[in-house]
C-alpha positions as CSV (number, residue, x, y, z in Angstrom):
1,X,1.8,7.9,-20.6
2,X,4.6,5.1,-19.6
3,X,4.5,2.7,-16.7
4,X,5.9,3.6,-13.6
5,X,9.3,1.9,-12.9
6,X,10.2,1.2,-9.3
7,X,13.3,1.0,-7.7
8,X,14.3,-0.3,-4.5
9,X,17.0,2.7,-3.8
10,X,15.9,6.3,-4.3
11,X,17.0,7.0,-7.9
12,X,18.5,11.2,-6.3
13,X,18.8,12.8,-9.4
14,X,15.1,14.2,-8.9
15,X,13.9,16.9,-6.1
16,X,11.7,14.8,-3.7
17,X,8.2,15.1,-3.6
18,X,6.8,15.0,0.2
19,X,4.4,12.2,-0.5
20,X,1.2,11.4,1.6
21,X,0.4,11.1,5.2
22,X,0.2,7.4,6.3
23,X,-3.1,6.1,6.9
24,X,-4.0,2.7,7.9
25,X,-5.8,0.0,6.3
26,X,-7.8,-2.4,8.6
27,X,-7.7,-6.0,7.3
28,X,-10.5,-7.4,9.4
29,X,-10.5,-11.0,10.3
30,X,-8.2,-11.9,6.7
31,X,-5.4,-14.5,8.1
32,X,-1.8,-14.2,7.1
33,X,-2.3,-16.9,4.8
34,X,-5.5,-15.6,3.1
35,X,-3.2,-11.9,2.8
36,X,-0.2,-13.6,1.2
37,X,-2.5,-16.3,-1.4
38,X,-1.0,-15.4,-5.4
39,X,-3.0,-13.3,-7.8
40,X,-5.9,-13.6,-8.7
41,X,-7.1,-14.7,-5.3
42,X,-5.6,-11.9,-3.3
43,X,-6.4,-8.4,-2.5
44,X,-3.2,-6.8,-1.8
45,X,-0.6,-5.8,-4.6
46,X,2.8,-7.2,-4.4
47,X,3.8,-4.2,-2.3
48,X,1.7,-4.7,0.4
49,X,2.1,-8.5,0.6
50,X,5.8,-7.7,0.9
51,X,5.2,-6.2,4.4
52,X,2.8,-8.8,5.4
53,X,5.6,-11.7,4.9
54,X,8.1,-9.3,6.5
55,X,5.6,-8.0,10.0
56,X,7.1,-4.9,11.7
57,X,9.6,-4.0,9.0
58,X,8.9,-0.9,6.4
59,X,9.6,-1.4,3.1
60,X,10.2,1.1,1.1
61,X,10.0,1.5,-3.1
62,X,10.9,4.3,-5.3
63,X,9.4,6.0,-8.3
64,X,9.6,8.8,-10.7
65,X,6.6,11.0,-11.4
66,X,6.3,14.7,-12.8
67,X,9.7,15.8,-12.4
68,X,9.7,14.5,-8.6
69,X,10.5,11.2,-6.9
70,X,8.4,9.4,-4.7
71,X,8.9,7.5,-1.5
72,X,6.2,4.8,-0.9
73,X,6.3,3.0,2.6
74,X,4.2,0.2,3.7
75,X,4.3,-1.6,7.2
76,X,2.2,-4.4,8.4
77,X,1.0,-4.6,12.0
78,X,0.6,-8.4,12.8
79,X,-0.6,-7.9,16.4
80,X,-3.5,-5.2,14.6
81,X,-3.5,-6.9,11.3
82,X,-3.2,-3.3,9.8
83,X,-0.7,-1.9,7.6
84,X,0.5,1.7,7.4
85,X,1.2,3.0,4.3
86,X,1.3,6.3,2.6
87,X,0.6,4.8,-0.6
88,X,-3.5,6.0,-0.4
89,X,-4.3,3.0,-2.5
90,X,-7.1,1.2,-0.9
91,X,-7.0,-2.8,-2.0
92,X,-11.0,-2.9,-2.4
93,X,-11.4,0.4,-3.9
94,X,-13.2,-1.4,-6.5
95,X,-15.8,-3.0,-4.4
96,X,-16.6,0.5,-2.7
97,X,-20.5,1.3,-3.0
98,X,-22.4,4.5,-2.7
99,X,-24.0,5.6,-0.1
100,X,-21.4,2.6,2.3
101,X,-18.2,3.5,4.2
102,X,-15.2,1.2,3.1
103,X,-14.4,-1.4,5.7
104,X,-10.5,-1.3,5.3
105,X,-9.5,2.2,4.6
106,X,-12.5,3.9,6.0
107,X,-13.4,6.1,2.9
108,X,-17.0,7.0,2.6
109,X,-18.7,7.3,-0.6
């Protein structure tokens, strides 16, 4: 098992995997500034904070997994404070509890 290496172009020499559906992850009442504070105080990756200091533009990354290459896409929605992504990685995934429904990504354990 390696780490994943992405790229910022689409790499073409492998077939292209569809990906996920988008879904949408609702920030709540987190400001811009509290969304774009460094590690370890923030909950979004690097990815996601991307789109939040670039509002209304998708940005897109590249990887290579199982013989196929992936398209990830990621789009924050300043006047919902949501972003769209197809990535399916919830931020607080860790936090989730059993028996709760997730407040950002709406997953119910």
């Amino acid at each position: 098992m390696g780490i994943t290496k992405y790229t910022d172009k689409p790499i073409g020499r492998l077939r292209r995997a569809t990906g996920m559906d988008d879904s949408i992850l609702k920030l709540g009442k987190r400001t811009k500034k509290d969304l774009l504070q460094p590690p370890p105080y923030t909950i979004l990756g690097w990815f996601q904070r991307q789109a939040v200091e670039n509002p209304g533009m998708t940005q897109f990354r590249y990887h290579e997994e199982n013989d196929y290459e992936y398209e990830d896409r990621c789009t924050y929605d300043e006047a919902t404070n949501t972003l769209i992504t197809n990535s399916g990685i919830c931020p607080i995934a860790y936090n989730h509890h059993v028996g709760s429904t997730c407040p950002m990504c709406g997953l119910k354990d």
